[in-house]
MDTraj code that builds the backbone (N, CA, C; nanometers):
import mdtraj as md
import numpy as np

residues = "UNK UNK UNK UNK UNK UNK UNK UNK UNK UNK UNK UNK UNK UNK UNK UNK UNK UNK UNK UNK UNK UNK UNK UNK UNK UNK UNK UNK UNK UNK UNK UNK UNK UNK UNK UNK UNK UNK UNK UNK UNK UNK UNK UNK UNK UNK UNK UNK UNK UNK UNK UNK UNK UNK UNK UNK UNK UNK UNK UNK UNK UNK UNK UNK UNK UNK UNK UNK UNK UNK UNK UNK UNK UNK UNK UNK UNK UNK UNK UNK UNK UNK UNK UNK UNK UNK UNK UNK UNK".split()
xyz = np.array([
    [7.3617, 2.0107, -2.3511],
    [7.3576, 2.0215, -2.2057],
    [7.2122, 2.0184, -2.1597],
    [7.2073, 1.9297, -2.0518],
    [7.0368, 1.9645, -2.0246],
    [7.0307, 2.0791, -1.8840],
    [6.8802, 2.0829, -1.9047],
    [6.8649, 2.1834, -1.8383],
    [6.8710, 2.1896, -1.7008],
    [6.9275, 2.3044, -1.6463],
    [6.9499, 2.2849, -1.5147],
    [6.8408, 2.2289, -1.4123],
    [6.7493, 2.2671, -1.4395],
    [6.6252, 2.2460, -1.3573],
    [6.5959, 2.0641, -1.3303],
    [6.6639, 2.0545, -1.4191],
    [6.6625, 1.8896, -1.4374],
    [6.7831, 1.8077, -1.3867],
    [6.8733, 1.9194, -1.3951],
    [6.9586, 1.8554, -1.3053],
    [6.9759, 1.8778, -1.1922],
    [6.9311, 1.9593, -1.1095],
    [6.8819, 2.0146, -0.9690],
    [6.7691, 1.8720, -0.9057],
    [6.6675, 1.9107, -0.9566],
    [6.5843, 1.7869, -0.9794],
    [6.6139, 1.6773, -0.9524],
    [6.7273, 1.6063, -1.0322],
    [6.7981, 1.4604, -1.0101],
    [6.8547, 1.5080, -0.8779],
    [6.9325, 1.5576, -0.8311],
    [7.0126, 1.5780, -0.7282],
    [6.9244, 1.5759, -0.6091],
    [6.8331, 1.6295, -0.5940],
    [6.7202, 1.6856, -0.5175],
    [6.6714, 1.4944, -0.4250],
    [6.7032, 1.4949, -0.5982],
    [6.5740, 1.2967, -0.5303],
    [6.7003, 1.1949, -0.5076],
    [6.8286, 1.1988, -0.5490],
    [6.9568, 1.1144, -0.4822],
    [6.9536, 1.1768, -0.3340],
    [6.9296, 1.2849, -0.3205],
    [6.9697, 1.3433, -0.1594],
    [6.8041, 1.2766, -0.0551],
    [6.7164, 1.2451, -0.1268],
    [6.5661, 1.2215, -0.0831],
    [6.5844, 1.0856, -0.0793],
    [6.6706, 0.9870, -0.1609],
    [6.6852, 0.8852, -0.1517],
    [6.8094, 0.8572, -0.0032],
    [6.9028, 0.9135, -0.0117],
    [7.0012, 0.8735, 0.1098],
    [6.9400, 0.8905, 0.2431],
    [6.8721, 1.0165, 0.2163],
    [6.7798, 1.0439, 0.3429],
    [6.7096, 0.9484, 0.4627],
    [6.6273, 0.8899, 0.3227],
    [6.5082, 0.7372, 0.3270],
    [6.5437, 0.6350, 0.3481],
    [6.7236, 0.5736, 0.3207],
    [6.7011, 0.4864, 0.2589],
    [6.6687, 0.3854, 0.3757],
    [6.7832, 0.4113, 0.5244],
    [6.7265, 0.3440, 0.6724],
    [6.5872, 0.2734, 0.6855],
    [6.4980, 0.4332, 0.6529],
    [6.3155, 0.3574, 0.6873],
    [6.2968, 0.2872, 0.6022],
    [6.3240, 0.3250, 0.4627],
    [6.2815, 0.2227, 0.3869],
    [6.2868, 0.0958, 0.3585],
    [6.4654, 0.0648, 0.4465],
    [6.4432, -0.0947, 0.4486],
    [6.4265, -0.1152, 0.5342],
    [6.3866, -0.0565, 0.6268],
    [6.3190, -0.1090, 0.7427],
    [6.1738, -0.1348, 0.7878],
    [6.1361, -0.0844, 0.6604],
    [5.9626, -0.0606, 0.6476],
    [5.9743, -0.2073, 0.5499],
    [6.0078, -0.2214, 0.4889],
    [6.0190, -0.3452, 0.3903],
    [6.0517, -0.4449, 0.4856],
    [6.1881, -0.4182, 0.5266],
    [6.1779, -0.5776, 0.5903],
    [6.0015, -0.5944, 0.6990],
    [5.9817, -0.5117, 0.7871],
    [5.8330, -0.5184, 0.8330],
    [5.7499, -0.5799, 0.7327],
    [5.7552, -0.5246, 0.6431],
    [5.6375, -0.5412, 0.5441],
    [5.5067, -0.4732, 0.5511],
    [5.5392, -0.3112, 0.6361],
    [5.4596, -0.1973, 0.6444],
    [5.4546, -0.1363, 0.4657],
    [5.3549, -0.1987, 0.3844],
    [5.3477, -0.1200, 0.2863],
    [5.3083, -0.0004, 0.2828],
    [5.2058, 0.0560, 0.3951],
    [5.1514, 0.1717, 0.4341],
    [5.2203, 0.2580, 0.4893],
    [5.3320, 0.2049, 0.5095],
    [5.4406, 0.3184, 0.5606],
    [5.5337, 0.3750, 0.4522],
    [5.4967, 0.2626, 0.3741],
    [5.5514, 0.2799, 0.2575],
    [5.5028, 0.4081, 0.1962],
    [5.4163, 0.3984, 0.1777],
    [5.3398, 0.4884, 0.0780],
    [5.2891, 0.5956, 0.1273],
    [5.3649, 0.6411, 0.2927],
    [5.3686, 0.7890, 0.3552],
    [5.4714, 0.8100, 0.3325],
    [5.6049, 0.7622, 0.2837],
    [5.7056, 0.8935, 0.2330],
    [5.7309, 0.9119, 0.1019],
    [5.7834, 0.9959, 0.0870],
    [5.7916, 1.0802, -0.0145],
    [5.8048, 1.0032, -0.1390],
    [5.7788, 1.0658, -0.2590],
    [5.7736, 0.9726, -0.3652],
    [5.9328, 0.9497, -0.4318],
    [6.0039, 1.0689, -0.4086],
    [6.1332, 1.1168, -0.4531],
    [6.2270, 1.0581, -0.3889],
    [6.1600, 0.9241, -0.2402],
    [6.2327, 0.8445, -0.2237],
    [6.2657, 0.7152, -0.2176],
    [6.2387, 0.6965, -0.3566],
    [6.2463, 0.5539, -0.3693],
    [6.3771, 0.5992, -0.4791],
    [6.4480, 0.4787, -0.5212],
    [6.5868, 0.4921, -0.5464],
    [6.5389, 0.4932, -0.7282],
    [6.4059, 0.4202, -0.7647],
    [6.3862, 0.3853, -0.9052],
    [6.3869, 0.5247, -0.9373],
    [6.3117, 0.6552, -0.8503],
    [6.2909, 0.7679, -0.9438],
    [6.4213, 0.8752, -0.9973],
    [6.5269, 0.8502, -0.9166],
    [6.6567, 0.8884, -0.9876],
    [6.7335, 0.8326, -1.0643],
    [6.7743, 0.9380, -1.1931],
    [6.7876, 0.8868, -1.3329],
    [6.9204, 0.9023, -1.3610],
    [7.0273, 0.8355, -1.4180],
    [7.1530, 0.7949, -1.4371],
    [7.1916, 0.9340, -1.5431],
    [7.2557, 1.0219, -1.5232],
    [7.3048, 1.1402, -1.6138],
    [7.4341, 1.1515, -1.5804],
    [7.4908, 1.2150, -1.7627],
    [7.6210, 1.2721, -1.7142],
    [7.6838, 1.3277, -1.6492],
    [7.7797, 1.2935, -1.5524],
    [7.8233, 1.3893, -1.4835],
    [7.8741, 1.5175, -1.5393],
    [7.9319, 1.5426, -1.6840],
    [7.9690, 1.6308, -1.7122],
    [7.8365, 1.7192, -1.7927],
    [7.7794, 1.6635, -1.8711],
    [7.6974, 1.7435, -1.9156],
    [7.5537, 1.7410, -1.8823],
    [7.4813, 1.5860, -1.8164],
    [7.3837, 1.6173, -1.7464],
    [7.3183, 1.5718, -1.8304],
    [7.3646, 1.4822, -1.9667],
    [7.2402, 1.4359, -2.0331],
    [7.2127, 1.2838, -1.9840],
    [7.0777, 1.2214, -2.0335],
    [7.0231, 1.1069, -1.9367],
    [7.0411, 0.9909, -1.9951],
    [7.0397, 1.0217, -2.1490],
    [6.9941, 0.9069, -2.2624],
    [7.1781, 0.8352, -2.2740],
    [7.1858, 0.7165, -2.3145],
    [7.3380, 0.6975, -2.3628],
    [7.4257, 0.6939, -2.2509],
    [7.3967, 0.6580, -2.1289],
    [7.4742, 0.6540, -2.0057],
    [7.5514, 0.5720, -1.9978],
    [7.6902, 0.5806, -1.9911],
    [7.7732, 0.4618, -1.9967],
    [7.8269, 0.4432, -1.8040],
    [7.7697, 0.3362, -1.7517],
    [7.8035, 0.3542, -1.6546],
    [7.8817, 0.3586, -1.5548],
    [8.0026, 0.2486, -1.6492],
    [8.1346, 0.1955, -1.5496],
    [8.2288, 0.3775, -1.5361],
    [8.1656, 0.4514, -1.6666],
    [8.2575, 0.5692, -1.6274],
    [8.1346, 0.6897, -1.5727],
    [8.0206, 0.6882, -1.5335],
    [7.9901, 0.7950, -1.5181],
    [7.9620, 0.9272, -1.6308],
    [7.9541, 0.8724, -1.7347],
    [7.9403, 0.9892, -1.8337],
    [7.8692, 0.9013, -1.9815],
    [7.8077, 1.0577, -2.0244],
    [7.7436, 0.9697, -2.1930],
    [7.8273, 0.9200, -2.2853],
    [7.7478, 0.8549, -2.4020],
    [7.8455, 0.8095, -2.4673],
    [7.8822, 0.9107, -2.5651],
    [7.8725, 1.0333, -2.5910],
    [7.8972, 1.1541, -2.6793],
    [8.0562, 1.1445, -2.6182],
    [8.0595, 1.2025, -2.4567],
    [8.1198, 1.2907, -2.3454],
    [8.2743, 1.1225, -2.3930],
    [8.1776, 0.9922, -2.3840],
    [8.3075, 0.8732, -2.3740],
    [8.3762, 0.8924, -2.4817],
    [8.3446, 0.8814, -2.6065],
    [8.4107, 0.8393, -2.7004],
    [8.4635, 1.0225, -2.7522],
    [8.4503, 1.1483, -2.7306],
    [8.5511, 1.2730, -2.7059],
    [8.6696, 1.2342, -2.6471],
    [8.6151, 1.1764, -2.4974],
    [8.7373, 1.1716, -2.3810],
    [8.8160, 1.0832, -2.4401],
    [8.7747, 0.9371, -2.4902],
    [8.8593, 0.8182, -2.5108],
    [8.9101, 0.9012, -2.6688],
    [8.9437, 0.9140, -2.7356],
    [8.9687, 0.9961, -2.8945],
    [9.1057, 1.0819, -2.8313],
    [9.0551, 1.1741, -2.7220],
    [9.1710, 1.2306, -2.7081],
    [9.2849, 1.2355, -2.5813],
    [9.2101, 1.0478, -2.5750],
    [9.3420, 0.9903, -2.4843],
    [9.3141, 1.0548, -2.2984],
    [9.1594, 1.0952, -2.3371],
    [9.1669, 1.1317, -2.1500],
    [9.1244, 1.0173, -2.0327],
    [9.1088, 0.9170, -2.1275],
    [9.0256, 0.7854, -2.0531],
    [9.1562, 0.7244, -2.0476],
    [9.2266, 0.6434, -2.0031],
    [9.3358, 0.5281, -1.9123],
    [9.2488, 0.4353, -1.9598],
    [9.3484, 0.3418, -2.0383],
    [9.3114, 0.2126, -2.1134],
    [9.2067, 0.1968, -2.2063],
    [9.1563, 0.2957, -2.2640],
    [9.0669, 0.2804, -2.3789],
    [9.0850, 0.3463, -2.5045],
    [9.1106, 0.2434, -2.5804],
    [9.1044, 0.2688, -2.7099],
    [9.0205, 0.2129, -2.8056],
    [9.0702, 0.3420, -2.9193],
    [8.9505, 0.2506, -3.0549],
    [8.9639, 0.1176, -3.0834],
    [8.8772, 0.0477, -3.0817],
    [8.8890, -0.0757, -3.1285],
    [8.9125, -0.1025, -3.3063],
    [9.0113, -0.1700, -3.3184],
    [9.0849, -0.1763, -3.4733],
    [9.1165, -0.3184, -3.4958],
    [9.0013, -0.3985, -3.6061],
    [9.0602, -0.5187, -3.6106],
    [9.0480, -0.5452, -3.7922],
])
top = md.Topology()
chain = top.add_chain()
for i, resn in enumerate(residues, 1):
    res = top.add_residue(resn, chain, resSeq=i)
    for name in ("N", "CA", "C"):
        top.add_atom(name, md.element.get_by_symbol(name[0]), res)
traj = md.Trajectory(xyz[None], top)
């Protein structure tokens, strides 16, 4: 599990990103780079990082489900994933 602080953190800069996101393409389409670079850094969309929803780790993100690949292949094993199975050839 990672640490909370880190996952507060991520949350912190998705909510800094929805905030922004209006000026920001609206500063872009302008092509105000200087406006750019008066808000916040936490809102640009690159600095939030793809984690499990269940456990919050970052590395191994599988994305079509939202979770790592530890958290996928538990869930898919014991049949909690809809349409995925082990592959057997």
């Amino acid at each position: 599990m990672a640490k909370k602080a880190w996952i507060a953190r991520n949350e912190k800069r998705k909510k800094a990103v929805e905030k922004y996101a209006e000026k920001r393409k609206a500063l872009k389409e302008a092509g105000d780079y200087e406006g750019l670079q008066k808000l916040p850094r936490n809102a640009s969309p690159t600095r939030v990082r793809n984690r499990c929803s269940i456990t919050g780790r970052s590395r191994g993100f599988v994305g079509k489900y939202g979770i790592s690949r530890i958290k996928f292949r538990e869930m898919a094993l014991n049949g909690e994933l809809p349409g995925v199975k082990k592959a057997s050839w």
